[in-house]
C-alpha positions as CSV (number, residue, x, y, z in Angstrom):
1,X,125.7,-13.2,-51.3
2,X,128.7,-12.4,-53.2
3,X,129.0,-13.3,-57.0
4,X,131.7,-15.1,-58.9
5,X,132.7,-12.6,-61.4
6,X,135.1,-12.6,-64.5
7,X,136.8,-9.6,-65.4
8,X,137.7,-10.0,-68.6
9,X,138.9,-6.2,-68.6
10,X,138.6,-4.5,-72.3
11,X,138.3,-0.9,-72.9
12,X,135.5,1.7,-72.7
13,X,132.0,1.7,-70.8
14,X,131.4,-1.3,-68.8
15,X,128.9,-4.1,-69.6
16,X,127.7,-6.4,-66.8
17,X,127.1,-9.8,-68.4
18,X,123.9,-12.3,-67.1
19,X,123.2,-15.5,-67.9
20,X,120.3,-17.7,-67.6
21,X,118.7,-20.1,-65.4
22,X,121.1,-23.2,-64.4
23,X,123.3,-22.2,-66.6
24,X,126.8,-20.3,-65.8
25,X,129.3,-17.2,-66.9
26,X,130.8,-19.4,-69.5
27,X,128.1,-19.3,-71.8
28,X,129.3,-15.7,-72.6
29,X,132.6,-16.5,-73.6
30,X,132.5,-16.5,-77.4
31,X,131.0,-13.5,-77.4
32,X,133.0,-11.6,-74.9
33,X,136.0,-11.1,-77.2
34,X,133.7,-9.5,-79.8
35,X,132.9,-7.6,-77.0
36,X,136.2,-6.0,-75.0
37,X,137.8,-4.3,-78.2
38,X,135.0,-1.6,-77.2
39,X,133.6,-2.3,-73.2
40,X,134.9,-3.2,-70.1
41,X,133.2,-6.5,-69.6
42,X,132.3,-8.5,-66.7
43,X,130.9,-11.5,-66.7
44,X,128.6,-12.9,-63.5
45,X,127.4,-16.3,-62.1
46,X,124.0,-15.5,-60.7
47,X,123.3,-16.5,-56.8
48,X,123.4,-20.4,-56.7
49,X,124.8,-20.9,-60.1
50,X,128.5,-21.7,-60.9
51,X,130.7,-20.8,-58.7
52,X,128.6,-18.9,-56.9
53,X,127.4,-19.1,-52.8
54,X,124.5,-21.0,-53.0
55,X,123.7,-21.2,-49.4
56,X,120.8,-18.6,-49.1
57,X,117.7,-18.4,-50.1
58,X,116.8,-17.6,-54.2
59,X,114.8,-14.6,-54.2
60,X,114.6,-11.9,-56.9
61,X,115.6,-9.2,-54.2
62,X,118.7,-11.2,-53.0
63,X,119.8,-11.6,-56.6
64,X,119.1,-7.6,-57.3
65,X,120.9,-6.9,-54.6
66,X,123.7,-9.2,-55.2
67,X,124.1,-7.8,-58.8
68,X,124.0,-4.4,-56.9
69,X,127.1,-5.3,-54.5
70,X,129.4,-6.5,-57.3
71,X,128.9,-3.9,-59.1
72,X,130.2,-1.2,-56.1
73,X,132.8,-3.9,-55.7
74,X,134.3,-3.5,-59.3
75,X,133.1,0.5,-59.0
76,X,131.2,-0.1,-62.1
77,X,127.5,1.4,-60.7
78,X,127.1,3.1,-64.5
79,X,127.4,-0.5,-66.0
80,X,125.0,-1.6,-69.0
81,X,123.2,-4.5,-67.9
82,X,122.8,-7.3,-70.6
83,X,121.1,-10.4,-69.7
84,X,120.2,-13.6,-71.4
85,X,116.7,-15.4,-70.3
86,X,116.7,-15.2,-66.3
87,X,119.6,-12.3,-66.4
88,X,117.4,-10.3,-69.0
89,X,115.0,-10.4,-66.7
90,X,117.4,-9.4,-63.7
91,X,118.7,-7.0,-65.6
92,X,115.5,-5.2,-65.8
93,X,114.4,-5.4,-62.2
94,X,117.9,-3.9,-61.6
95,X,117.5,-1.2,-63.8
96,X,114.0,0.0,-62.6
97,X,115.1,-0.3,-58.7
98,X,118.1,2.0,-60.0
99,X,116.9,4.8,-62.3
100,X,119.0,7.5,-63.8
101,X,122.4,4.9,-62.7
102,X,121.8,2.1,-65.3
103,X,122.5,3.9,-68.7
104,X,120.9,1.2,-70.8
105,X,119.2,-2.9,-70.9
106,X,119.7,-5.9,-73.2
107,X,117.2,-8.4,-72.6
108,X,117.9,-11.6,-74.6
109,X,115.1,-13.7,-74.5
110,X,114.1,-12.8,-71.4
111,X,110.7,-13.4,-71.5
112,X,108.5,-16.0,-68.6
113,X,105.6,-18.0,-69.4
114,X,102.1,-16.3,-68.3
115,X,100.3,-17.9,-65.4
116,X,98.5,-20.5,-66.1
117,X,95.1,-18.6,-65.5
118,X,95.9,-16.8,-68.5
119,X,95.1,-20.2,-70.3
120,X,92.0,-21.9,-70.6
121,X,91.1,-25.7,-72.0
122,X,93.9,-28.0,-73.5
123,X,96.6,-25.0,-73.2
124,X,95.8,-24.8,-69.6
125,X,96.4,-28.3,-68.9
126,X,99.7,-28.1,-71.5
127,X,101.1,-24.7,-69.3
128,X,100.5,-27.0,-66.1
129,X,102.5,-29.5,-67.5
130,X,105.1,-27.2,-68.5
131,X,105.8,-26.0,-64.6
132,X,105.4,-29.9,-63.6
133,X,108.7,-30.9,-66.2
134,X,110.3,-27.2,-65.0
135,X,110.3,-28.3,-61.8
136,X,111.1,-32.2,-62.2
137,X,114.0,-31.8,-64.0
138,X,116.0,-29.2,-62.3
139,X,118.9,-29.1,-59.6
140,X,119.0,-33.0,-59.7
141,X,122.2,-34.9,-59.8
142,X,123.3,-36.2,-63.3
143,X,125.1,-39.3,-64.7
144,X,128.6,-39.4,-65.2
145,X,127.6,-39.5,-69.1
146,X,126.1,-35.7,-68.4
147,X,129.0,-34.0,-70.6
148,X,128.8,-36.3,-73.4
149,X,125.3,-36.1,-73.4
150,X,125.0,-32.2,-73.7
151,X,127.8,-32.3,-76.0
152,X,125.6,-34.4,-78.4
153,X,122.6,-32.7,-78.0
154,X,124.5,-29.2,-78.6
155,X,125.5,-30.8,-81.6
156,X,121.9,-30.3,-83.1
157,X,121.9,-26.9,-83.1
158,X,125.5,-26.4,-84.5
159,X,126.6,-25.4,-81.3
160,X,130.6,-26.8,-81.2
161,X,132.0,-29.7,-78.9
162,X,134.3,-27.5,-77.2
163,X,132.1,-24.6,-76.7
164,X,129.2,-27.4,-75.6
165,X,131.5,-28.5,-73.2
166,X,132.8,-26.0,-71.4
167,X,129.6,-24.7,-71.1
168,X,128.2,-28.1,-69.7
169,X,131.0,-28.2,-67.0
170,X,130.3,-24.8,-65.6
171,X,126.9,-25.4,-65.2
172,X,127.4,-28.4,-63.3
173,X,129.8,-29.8,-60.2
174,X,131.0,-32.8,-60.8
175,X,130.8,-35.1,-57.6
176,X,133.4,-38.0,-56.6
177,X,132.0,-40.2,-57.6
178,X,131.8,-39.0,-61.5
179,X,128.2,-38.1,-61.4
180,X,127.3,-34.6,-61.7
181,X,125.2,-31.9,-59.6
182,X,123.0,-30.0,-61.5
183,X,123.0,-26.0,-60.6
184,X,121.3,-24.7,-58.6
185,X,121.0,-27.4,-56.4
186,X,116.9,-28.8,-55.7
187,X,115.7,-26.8,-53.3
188,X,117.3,-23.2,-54.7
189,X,116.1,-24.6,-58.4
190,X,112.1,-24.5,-56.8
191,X,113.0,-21.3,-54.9
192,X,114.1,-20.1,-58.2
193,X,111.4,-21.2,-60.4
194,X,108.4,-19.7,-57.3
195,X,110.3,-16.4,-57.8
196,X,109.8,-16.6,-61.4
197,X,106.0,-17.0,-61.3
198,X,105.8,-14.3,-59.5
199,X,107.9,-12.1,-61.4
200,X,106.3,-10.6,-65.0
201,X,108.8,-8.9,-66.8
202,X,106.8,-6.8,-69.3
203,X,105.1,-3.8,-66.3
204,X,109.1,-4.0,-65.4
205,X,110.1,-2.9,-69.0
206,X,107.6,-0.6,-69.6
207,X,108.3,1.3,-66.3
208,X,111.8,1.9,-67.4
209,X,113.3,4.7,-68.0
210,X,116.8,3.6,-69.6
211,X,116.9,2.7,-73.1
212,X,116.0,-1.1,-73.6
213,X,116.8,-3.5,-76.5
214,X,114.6,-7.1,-76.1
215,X,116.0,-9.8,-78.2
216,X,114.1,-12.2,-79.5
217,X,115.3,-15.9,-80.8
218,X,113.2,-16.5,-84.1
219,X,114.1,-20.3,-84.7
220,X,111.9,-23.2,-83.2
221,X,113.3,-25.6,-81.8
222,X,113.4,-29.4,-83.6
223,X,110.1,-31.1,-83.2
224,X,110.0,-33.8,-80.9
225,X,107.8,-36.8,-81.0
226,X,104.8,-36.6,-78.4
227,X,105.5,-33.2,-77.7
228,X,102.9,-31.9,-80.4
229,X,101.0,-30.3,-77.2
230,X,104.0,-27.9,-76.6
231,X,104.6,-26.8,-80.0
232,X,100.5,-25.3,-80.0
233,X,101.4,-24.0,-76.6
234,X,104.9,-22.4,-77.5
235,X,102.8,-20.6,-80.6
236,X,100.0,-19.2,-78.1
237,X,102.9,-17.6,-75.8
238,X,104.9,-16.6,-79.5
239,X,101.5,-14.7,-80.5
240,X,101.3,-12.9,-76.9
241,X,104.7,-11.8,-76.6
242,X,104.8,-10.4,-80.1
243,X,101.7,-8.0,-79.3
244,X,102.7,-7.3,-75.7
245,X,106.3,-6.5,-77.5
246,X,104.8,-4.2,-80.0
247,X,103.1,-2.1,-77.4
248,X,106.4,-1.9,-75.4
249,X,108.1,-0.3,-78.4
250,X,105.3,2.0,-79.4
251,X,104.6,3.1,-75.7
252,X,108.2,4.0,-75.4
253,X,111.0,5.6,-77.5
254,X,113.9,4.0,-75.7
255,X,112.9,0.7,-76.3
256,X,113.4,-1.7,-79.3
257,X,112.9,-5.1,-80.6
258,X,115.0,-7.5,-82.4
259,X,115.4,-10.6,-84.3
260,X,118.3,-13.1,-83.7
261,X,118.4,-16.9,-86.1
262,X,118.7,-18.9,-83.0
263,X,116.7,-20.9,-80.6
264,X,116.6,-19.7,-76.6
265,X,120.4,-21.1,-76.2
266,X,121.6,-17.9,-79.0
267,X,124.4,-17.6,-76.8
268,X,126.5,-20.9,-77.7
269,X,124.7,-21.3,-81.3
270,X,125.2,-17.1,-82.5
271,X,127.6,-15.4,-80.4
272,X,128.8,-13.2,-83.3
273,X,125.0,-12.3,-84.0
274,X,124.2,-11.9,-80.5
275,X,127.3,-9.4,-80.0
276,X,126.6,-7.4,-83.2
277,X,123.0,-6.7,-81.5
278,X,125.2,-5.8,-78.1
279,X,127.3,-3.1,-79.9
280,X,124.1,-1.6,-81.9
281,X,122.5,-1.0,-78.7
282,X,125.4,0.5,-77.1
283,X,126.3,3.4,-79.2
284,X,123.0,4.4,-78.8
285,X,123.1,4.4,-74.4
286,X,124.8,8.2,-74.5
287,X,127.8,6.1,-73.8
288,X,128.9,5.0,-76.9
289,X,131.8,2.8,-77.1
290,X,135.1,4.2,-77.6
């Protein structure tokens, strides 16, 4: 299952770039001059997003291994992973299947809902209805107004047209017929979203042994009317992932926590931000940048 990869070349120890789920490589793109003047950077469309195959299976062992083949193909093996939402959490899996070879992680939000037995009463119900929208709305083919639409909606957060744009067309294929195909595509979306339940990122960072930085977004996003049910949700899962957080850091030495003034999309609304973090983490790997 090869992977579409950008080279974006730059100078000093590589960086693998991730991005997260149905979205693409070009959500990086602001950053990744901020990025080169000190790393070799490559940038990846996970399996069945982009321009990547999209033929096989989603599983969290093909995607490993995918990450794991283009990084022999570039000869980049010593690569710091950094991964936004589903790629943080790739990133991690990676780096605990690969000890002593990955020098360092950069989670960036990468952190999945608990199960929904975790839950009880209203929140239960509210984290059921959570996966039921998860799994509607993905991999399904959108109206030729799809672009302008994202573009608009970026435009809440600040996030620019052109950057909104771009980023909306490289998560998408656009179809003869003007409409546009959502990525991945139905069936690898619910193959995707199965491997998520099943996957809990926090036993993943704690087992490993390379330094970690989680980012964290800080900013909520805008209310929405009827919605009031995922906002009390959103604070339980807030509260749990700040303790289970805290315990990370204070189980292990290597790891760290930090704040970033963005909601889950940091990438397109605080690139700059989201680099600085990058760079902090970097020159403390044991391969600083040069």
């Amino acid at each position: 299952m090869p992977l579409h990869i950008h080279d974006h070349g730059g100078e000093g120890p590589p960086l693998l770039l991730l991005h997260g789920a149905g979205r693409s490589l070009a959500d990086w793109d602001a950053a990744v001059p901020l990025l080169t003047p000190y790393h070799r950077v490559l940038a990846a469309d996970l399996p069945a997003h982009g321009r990547s195959d999209g033929d096989a299976p989603w599983t969290v062992d093909a995607a490993v291994a995918a990450i794991e083949e283009a990084l022999r193909a570039y000869d980049v093996p010593d690569a710091i992973l950094v991964g936004h939402s589903l790629g943080g959490m790739l990133a991690a899996v990676y780096a605990d299947r690969h000890p002593g070879v990955t020098p360092g992680v950069v989670n960036l939000d990468g952190l999945w809902w608990e199960p929904v037995d975790s839950y009880t009463g209203e929140e239960r119900e509210s984290r059921k209805r959570v996966g039921e929208m998860t799994r509607a709305t993905g991999g399904q083919v959108a109206p030729p107004e799809y672009v302008e639409q994202q573009v608009a909606y970026a435009g809440q957060f600040g996030i620019s047209a052109a950057r909104a744009e771009a980023s909306a067309r490289a998560s998408a294929r656009e179809l003869p017929d003007g409409s546009w195909q959502m990525l991945p595509e139905r069936d690898r979306w619910l193959e995707l979203l199965d491997a998520l339940d099943g996957l809990d990122p926090l036993p993943t960072m704690r087992r490993l042994g390379c330094p970690l930085l989680v980012v964290v977004a800080r900013r909520a996003q805008p209310p929405m009317p009827g919605m009031e049910w995922f906002e009390k949700l959103m604070g339980t899962h807030t509260r749990r992932m700040n303790a289970e957080l805290a315990a990370l850091v204070s189980e292990r030495p290597t790891a760290a926590t930090a704040d970033v003034d963005a909601t889950h999309a940091m990438l397109l609304e605080e690139p700059e931000a989201v680099a600085e973090l990058v760079l902090a983490f970097t020159r403390t790997t044991g391969t600083p940048a040069s």
